[in-house]
VMD Tcl script that draws the C-alpha trace (Angstrom):
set ca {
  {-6.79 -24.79 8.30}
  {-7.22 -21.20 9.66}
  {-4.26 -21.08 13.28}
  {-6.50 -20.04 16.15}
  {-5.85 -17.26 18.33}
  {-4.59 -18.10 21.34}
  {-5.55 -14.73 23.14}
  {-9.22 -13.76 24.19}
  {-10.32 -11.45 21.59}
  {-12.94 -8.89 23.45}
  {-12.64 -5.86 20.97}
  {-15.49 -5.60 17.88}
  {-15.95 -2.96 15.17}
  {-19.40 -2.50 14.56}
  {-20.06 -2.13 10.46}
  {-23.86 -0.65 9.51}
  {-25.26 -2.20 5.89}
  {-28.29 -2.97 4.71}
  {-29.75 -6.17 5.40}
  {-29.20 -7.71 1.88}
  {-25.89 -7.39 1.80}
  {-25.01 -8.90 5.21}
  {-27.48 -11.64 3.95}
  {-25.29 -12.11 0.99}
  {-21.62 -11.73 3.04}
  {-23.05 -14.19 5.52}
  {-24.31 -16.56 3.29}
  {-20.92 -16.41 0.84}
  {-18.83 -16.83 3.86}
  {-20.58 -19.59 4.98}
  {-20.26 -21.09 1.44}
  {-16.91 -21.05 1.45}
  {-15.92 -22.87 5.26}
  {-15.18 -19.35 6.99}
  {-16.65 -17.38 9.60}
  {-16.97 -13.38 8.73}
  {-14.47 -12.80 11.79}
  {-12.09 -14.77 10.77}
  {-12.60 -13.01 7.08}
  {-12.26 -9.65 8.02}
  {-9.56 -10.16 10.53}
  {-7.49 -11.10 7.43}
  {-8.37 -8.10 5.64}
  {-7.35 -5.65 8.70}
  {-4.09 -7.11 8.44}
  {-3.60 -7.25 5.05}
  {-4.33 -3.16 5.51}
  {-1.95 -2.98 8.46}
  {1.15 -4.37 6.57}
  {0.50 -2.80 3.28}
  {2.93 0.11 2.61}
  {1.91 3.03 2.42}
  {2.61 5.15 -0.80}
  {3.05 8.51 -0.17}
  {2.39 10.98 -3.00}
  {5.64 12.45 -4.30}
  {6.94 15.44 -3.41}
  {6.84 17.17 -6.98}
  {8.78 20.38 -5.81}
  {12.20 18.09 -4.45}
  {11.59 15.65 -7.62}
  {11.91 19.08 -10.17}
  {15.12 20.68 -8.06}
  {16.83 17.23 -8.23}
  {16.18 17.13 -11.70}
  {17.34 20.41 -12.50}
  {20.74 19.92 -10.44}
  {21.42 16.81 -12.51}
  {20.76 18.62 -15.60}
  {23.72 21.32 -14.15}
  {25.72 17.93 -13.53}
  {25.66 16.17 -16.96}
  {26.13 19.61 -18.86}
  {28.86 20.16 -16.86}
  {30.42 17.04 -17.35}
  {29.34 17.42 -21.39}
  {31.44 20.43 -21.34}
  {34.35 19.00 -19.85}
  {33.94 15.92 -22.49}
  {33.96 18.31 -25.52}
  {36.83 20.49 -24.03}
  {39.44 17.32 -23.82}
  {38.05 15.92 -27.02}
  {39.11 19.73 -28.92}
  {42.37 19.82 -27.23}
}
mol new
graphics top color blue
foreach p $ca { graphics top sphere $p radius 0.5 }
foreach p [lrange $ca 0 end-1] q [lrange $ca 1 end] { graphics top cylinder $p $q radius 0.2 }
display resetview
């Protein structure tokens, strides 16, 4: 069973759409034992708590690579040096 809020909920977002599809939301929600509110509260904060993914940032990603590419020929170098000597 769904816990009830215990706080008087005033606010509403208003969401245009043709008449058959509310017809069909309603009538699925209804189906189902919820109420749209409750439905679409659950989706808001499911959205809220998500993470957000950030797209990377491609220039820091290629200069890391390349300094780690100085770091492991460097340390190849030193490898080969002890091995000849």
């Amino acid at each position: 069973m769904a816990k009830r809020q215990s706080t008087k909920l005033n606010n509403q977002i208003i969401v245009r759409m043709d008449d058959e599809t509310k017809e069909a939301f309603m009538d699925k929600v209804q189906s189902e034992g919820k109420t749209a509110s409750e439905l679409i509260m659950g989706w808001i904060r499911s959205y809220l708590t998500e993470e957000r993914h950030e797209a990377p940032d491609l220039t820091l990603m290629h200069r890391e690579l390349e300094n780690l590419k100085q770091q492991v020929a460097i340390i190849q170098n030193e490898l080969l040096g002890k091995t000849a000597a």
